[in-house]
N, C-alpha and C positions, 0 to 999 in steps of 0.2 A: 535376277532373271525375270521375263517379262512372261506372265503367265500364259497370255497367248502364246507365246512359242516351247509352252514348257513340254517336252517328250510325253507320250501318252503311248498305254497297252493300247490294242488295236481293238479287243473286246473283254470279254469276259473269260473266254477259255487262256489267252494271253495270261490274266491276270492271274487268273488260279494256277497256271500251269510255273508261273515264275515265282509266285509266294509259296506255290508247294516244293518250287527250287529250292529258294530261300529256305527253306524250313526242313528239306530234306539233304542231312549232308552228313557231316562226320558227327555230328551229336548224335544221329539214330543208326548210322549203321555200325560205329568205333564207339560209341559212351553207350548209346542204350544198352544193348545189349548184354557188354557185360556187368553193367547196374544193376539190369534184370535179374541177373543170375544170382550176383554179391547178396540182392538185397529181397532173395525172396521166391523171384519166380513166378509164380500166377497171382500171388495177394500182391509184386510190385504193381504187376499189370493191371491188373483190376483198379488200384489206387490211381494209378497215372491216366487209364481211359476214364474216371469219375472227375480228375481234377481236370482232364483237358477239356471234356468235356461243359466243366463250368469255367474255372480259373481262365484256363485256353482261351475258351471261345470268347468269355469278356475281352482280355485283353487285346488279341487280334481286331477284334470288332472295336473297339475304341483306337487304336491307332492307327486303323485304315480309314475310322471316321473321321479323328480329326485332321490326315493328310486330304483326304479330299474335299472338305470343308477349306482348308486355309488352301491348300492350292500349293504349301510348302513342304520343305524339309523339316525336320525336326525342329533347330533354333527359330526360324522363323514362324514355322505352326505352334509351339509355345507362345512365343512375343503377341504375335496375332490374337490367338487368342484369351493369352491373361491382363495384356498390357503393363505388364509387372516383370521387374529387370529381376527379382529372387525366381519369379518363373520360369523366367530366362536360362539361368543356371541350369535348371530340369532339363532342357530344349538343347543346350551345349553337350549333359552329360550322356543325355541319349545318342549326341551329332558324336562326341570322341570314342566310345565303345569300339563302333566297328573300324573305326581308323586304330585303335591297340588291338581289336582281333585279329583281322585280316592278315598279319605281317606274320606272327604266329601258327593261325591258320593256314597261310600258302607255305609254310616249311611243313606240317606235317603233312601239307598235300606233295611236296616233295618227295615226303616217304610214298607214298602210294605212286608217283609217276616211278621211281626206281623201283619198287618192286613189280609193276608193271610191266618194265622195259625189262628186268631180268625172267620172268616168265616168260616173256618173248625168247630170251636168247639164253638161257642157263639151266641146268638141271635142278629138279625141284629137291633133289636132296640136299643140293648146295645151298640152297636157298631157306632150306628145312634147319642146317645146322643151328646148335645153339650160337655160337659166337654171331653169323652172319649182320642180326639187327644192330648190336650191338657196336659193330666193328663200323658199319657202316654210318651211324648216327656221333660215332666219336671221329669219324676222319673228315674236319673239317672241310675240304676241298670239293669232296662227291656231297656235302650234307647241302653245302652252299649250292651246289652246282646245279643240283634236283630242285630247291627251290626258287632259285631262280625261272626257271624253264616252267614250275608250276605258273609263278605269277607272270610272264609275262604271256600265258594260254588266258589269265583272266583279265589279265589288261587291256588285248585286244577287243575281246567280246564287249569290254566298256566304252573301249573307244569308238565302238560301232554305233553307238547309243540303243535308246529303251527299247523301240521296235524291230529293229533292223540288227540289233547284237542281242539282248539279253532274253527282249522275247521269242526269237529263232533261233536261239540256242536252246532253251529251255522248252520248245514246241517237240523239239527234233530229240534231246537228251531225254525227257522225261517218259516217255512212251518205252524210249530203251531198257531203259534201270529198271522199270517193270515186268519188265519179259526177263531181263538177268538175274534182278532176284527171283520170281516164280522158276527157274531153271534150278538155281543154285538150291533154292528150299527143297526141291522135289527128288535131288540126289541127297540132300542129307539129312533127309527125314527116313530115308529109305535105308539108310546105311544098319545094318546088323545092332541091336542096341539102341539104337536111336529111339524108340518111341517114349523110352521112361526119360528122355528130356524134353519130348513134346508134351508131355504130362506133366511134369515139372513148370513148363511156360506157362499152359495155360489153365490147370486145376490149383484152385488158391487154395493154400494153406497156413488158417490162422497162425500157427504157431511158431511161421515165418516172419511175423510182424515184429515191427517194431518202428516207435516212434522215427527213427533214422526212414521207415520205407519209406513215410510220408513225406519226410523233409528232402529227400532224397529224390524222388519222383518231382518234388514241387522244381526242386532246382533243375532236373534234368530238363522240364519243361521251358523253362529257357532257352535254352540249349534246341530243342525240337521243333519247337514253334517258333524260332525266330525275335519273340518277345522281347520288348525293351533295349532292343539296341538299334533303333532308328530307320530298320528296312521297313514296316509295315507303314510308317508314318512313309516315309520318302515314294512308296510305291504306291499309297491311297491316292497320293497329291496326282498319279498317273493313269488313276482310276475314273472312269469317264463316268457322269451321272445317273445311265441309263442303267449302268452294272448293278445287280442288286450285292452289299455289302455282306447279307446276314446266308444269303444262301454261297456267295461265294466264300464266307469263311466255313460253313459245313463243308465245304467239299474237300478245302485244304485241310482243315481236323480229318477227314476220315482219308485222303492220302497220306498225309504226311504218320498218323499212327498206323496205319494198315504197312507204310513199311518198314517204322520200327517193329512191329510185328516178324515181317518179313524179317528185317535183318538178326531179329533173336531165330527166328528158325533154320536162318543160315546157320547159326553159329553154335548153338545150345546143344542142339542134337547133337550135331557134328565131334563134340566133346562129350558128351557123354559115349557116343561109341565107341569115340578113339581109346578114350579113359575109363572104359567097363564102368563105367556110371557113379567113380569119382567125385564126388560135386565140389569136392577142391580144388578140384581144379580150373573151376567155373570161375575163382576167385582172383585171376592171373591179372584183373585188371587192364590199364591200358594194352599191356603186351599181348594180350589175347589176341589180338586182329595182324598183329606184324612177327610174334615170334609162336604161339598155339596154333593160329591155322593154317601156316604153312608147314608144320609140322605134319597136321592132319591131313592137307593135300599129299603131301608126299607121299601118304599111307595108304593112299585110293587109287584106282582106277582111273585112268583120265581126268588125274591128280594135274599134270600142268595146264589142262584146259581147264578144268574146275579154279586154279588159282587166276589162267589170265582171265575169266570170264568174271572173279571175284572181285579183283582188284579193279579192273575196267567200270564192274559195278560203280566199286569205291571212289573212281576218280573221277567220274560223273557227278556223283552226289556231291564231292568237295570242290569242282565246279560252281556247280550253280549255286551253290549258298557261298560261296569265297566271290564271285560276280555280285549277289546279290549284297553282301556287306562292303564292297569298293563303292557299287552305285551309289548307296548311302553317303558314302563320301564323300562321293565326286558331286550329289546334289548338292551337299551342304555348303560345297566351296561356292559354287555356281550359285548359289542363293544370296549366300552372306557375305562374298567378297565380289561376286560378277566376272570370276571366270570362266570362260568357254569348257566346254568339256574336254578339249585336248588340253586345255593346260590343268586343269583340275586331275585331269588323268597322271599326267608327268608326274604334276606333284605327291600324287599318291604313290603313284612307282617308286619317287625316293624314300618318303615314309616307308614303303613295303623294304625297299630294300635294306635300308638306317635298320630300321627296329628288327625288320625278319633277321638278320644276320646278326643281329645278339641274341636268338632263338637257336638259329641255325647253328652258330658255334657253339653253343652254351654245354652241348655236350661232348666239344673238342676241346679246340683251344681257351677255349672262359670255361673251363668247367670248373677252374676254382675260382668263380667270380660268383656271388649269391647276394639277393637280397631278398631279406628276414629267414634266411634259413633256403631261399627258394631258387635253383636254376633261373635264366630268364625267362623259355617256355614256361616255366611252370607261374612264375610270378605273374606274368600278362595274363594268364587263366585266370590266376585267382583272384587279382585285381578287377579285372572286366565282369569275369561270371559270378563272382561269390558279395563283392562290393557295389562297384557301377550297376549293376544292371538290376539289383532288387530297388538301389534307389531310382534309378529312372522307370521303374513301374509303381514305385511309390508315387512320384512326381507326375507320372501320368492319372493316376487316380484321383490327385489332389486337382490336377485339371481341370479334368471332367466333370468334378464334386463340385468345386466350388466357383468354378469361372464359366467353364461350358456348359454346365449342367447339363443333366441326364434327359431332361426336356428336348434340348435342343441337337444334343447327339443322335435324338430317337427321332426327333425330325429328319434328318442327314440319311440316317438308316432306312426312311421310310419314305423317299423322295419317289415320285412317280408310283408310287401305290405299291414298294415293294414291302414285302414282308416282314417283320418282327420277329420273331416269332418266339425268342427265349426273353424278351424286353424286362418282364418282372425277375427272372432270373439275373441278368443282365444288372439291373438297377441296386439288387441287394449284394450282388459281387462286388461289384466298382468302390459300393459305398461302404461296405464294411470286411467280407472277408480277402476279399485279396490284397487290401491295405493289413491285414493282419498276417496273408501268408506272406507277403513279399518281407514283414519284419521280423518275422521266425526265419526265412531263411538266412538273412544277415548278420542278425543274431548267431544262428548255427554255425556260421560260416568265421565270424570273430572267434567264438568262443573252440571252433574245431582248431585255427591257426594259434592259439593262447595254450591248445593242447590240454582244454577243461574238459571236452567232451572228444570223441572218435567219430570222422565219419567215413 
């Protein structure tokens, strides 16, 4: 692709408003949350705003630096700048991440369009029942049918390209999800009970600790921040020079945590009322969000407007970050092979729909199909977030260290006299601990699937 024509945000609120897309989706309002709860509660919190605030910030700030330095995608913003085909590899494994999430990710945005359309048209205790999730995720036909419908809502906004689909979608969705979660937090913090799970979120309690908080929050941050699966790199290269890099990533750290915040206050309280203050029941896991709270809605007061206005939330967020990891895609093809974006799009479409559909069956008809013990969903998680993606923040570290150096990154950062402002911070991350957390997390993540350690 020939950089003069390469798609560009239109400014700065563009840009922050799409990487806090990216960044805000089913990791914070479906994982954080009940991580929060699993792993602690206000000591998780605490942990996770101290490491975004360093771990975070470096990394965002280095992958937005070096896509708008090289002007490229991931493979080619390695090549560019290591001139080394091993570095290459790094630059690949960042470019295939979001092409195995994606296909996964738009089937559980599938759950959230059905249970959308069924708050539209069905009673919430129907919807509340135990079997419903269940029944619904193993009848291959409705599983496939929802996610179809999700990705081809993300296919479009890609095919619109950067300005014209991803940034006015994300100008127009992100302001919403704001005012929906401030809604949803406000009814269920209020609920009888609730306050001793507001206390819970956010009074830390040492005794809640445990090496897992740490490792646990580091991995989530993945997850939240978009980190190391090639959006940040793909969306700097559309980041215009005059944007300042360092205040536009403060802004997405403090959107994108303020609403996993939010999404734990939707949720936390809401279970401790339901469950007279329980805390086991905190521990339900994924099924918290699709079989616990509509259990809860049902039990409320303008219970089906609380779940459509919940879920509505939900499928916004898995929007904009299910768009932002296609884009990633769709650059890479457009970079490295020179196709147009309608055929980099198609292609993706079969990708989503090949791999989603051994996602999407995986709990019908392939349900006795596993590999290493793992469903298909579950296997593309683990693969992507617990493998791929500490090495592709390993391999961006080693970038920056030894090819780009921290000199010249702080150049890029600091173009037109913009600000620094965490640089020493920043310099002692890159170089030493976040190459040391990205290989505890790996670590952890080997040794959890070996079944040496629990997490």
């Amino acid at each position: 692709m020939n950089n003069d024509n390469r798609g560009s945000f239109s400014g700065k609120i563009g840009f922050v408003l799409s990487a806090a897309g990216a960044s805000v989706g089913l990791g914070n309002i479906w994982r954080f949350p009940y991580l929060c709860a699993k792993y602690g509660g206000g000591i998780f919190l605490f942990v996770y705003i101290l490491l975004a605030l360093t771990f975070g910030y470096t990394m965002i700030v280095a992958e937005t630096a070096i896509g708008r330095s090289t002007k490229k995608s991931p493979v080619g913003a390695f090549s560019t700048i290591s001139g080394s085909k091993a570095m290459g590899i790094g630059g690949w494994i960042n470019a295939i991440i979001p092409i195995l999430i994606v296909p996964y990710y738009s089937v559980i945005g599938g759950w959230v369009c059905k249970y959308l359309f069924e708050y539209i048209r069905n009673d919430v205790n129907t919807i509340a029942s135990d079997s419903f999730f269940v029944d619904f995720i193993t009848d291959g036909r409705a599983s496939e049918f929802w996610f179809i419908i999700f990705a081809v809502l993300v296919l479009t906004v890609i095919f619109m390209g950067v300005e014209n689909g991803i940034e006015r979608v994300s100008k127009f969705v992100m302001p919403i999800l704001v005012v929906l979660a401030i809604i949803i937090c406000i009814y269920s913090v209020t609920r009888p009970g609730a306050l001793a799970g507001v206390k819970y979120l956010f009074i830390p309690n040492v005794s809640n600790f445990s090496i897992m908080t740490v490792v646990t929050a580091m991995g989530q941050m993945f997850y939240s921040l978009s980190i190391a699966m090639g959006i940040l790199i793909t969306f700097g290269s559309y980041v215009k020079k005059e944007v300042s890099i360092d205040e536009s990533t403060r802004q997405v750290e403090v959107f994108d945590t303020a609403i996993a915040i939010l999404a734990s206050l939707m949720i936390i309280p809401a279970v401790f009322s339901f469950y007279n203050g329980d805390q086991s029941m905190l521990k339900a896991g994924p099924s918290l969000m699709f079989i616990t709270m509509p259990k809860i809605f049902a039990s409320m007061g303008f219970g089906r407007v609380i779940g459509l206005l919940f879920f509505a939330l939900v499928l916004f967020a898995a929007v904009t970050s299910a768009i932002a990891l296609t884009e990633s895609a769709v650059s890479t093809f457009s970079d490295e092979f020179g196709w147009n974006r309608k055929t980099g799009t198609i292609i993706m479409a079969i990708i989503m729909v090949g791999l989603g559909s051994l996602s999407s069956l995986g709990n019908g008809p392939l349900a006795a199909v596993t590999i290493i013990g793992m469903q298909f969903l579950d296997f593309f998680d683990f693969i992507t977030n617990s493998i791929m993606m500490p090495i592709a923040a390993l391999a961006t570290c080693i970038l920056i260290t030894k090819y780009m150096t921290v000199e010249k990154l702080t150049e890029e950062v600091e173009q037109e006299g913009h600000p620094f402002q965490r640089k020493h911070i920043f310099s002692f991350m890159i170089k030493f601990l976040c190459p040391l957390f990205v290989l505890i997390i790996l670590v952890s993540a080997i040794l959890n699937v070996l079944g040496i350690i629990s997490m």
